[in-house]
ZAMARGU-4260 file (C-alpha; in steps of 0.2 Angstrom, whole numbers, plus 5000, padded with zeros to 4 digits):
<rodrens>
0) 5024/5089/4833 | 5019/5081/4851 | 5010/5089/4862 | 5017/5096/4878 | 5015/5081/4892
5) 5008/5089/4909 | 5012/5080/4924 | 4998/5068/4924 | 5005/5062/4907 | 5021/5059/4914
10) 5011/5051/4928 | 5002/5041/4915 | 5016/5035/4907 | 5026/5030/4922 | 5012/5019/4929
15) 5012/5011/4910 | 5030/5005/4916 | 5024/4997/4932 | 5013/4990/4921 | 5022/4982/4909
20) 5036/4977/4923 | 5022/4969/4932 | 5016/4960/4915 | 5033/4953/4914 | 5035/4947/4931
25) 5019/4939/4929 | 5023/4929/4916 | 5041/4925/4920 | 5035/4918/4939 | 5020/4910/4932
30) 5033/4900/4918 | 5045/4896/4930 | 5030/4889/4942 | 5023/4879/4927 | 5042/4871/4922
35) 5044/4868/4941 | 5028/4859/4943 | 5031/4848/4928 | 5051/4845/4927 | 5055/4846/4950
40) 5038/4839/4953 | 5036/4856/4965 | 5031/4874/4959 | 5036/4890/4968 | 5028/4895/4981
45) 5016/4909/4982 | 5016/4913/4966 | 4998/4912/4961 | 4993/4921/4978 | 5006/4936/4971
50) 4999/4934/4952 | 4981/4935/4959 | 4984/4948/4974 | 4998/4959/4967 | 5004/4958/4949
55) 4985/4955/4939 | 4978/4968/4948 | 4994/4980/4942 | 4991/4976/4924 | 4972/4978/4926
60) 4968/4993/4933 | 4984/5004/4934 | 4982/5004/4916 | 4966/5011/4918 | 4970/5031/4915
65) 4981/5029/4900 | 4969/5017/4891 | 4956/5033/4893 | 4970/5047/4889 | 4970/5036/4872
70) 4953/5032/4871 | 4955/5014/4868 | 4944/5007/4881 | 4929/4996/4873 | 4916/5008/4860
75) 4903/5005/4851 | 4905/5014/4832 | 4890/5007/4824 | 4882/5021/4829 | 4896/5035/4829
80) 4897/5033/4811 | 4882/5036/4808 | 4880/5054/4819 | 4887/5069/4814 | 4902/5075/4821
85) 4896/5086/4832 | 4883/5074/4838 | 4898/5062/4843 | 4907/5075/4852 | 4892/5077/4864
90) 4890/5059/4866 | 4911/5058/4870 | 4907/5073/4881 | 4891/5065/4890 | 4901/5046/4892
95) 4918/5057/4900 | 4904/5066/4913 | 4895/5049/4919 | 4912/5038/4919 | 4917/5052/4929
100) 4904/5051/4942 | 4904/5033/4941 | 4924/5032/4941 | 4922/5043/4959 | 4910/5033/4964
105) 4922/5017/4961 | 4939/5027/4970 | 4928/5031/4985 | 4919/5014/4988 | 4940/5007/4985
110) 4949/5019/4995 | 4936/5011/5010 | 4941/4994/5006 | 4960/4998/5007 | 4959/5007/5023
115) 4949/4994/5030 | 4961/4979/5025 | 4976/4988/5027 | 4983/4980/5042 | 4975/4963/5036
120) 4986/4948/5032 | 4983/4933/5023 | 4980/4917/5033 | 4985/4904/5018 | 5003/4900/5016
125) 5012/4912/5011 | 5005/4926/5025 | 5003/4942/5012 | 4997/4960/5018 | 4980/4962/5010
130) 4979/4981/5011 | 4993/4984/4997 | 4981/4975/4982 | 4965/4987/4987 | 4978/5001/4985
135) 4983/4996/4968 | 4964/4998/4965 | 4965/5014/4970 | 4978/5021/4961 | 4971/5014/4946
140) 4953/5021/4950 | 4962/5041/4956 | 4970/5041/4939 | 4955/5036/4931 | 4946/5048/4939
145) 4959/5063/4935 | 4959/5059/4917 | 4942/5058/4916 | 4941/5075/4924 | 4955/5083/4913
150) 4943/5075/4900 | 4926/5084/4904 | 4934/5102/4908 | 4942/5103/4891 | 4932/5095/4882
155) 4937/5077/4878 | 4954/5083/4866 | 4965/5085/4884 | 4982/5086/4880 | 4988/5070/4878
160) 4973/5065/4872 | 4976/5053/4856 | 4962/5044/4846
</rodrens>
């Protein structure tokens, strides 16, 4: 039996959408740029200022929150399968605690940036509001943040949680 979803899954999940809409359009533009170049002799324009401003940092760092909720961000299990159980659960505890702190500390150095560059354009062709992209960073970063925090209080098996 599943696990009741609270809102932040729910959140979660949706934001997995966006970010696999955004993987998507990625590829599609950046096909149809690549066949354009090499069957017209012309590519589409903007598409590798909307790739690199827009769409990578989608995939990248909206994804950031469910990829903890599931735990399969980057670990090292040498060691873990070494430790006693109970030993591993106050290492998982200890690593949720300083990505928190270092996760805030992220969201708050982003969320400057984006208000800062928020009524920034682009001067290369095509003109592209700046502000938006430093956004997408922090979303990714508050969600990471949140789970994190959802992490530490209960003690690393949240709901939603999934190993």
């Amino acid at each position: 039996m599943r696990p009741k979803r609270g809102p932040l899954e729910k959140a979660e999940d949706a934001l997995r959408l966006v970010v696999g809409a955004a993987l998507l359009l990625m590829v599609t533009a950046i096909t149809l740029d690549a066949a354009g170049r090499y069957l017209f002799g012309s590519s589409l324009p903007g598409t590798i200022r909307i790739t690199e401003w827009f769409l990578m940092p989608a995939v990248v760092f909206l994804s950031w929150g469910a990829a903890q909720r599931h735990r399969k961000h980057v670990a090292v299990d040498l060691l873990r399968q070494r430790l006693p159980v109970r030993a591993v659960a106050v290492l998982k505890r200890l690593a949720d605690a300083l990505g928190l702190v270092l996760f805030g500390l992220v969201l708050w150095t982003t969320a400057g940036f984006a208000v800062d560059y928020w009524g920034r354009w682009s001067v290369e062709s095509p003109s592209l509001p700046a502000g938006p992209s430093r956004a997408i960073v922090v979303v990714g970063a508050a969600f990471m943040v949140l789970r994190l925090a959802v992490q530490v209080v209960r003690g690393g098996e949240a709901a939603g949680d999934e190993e």
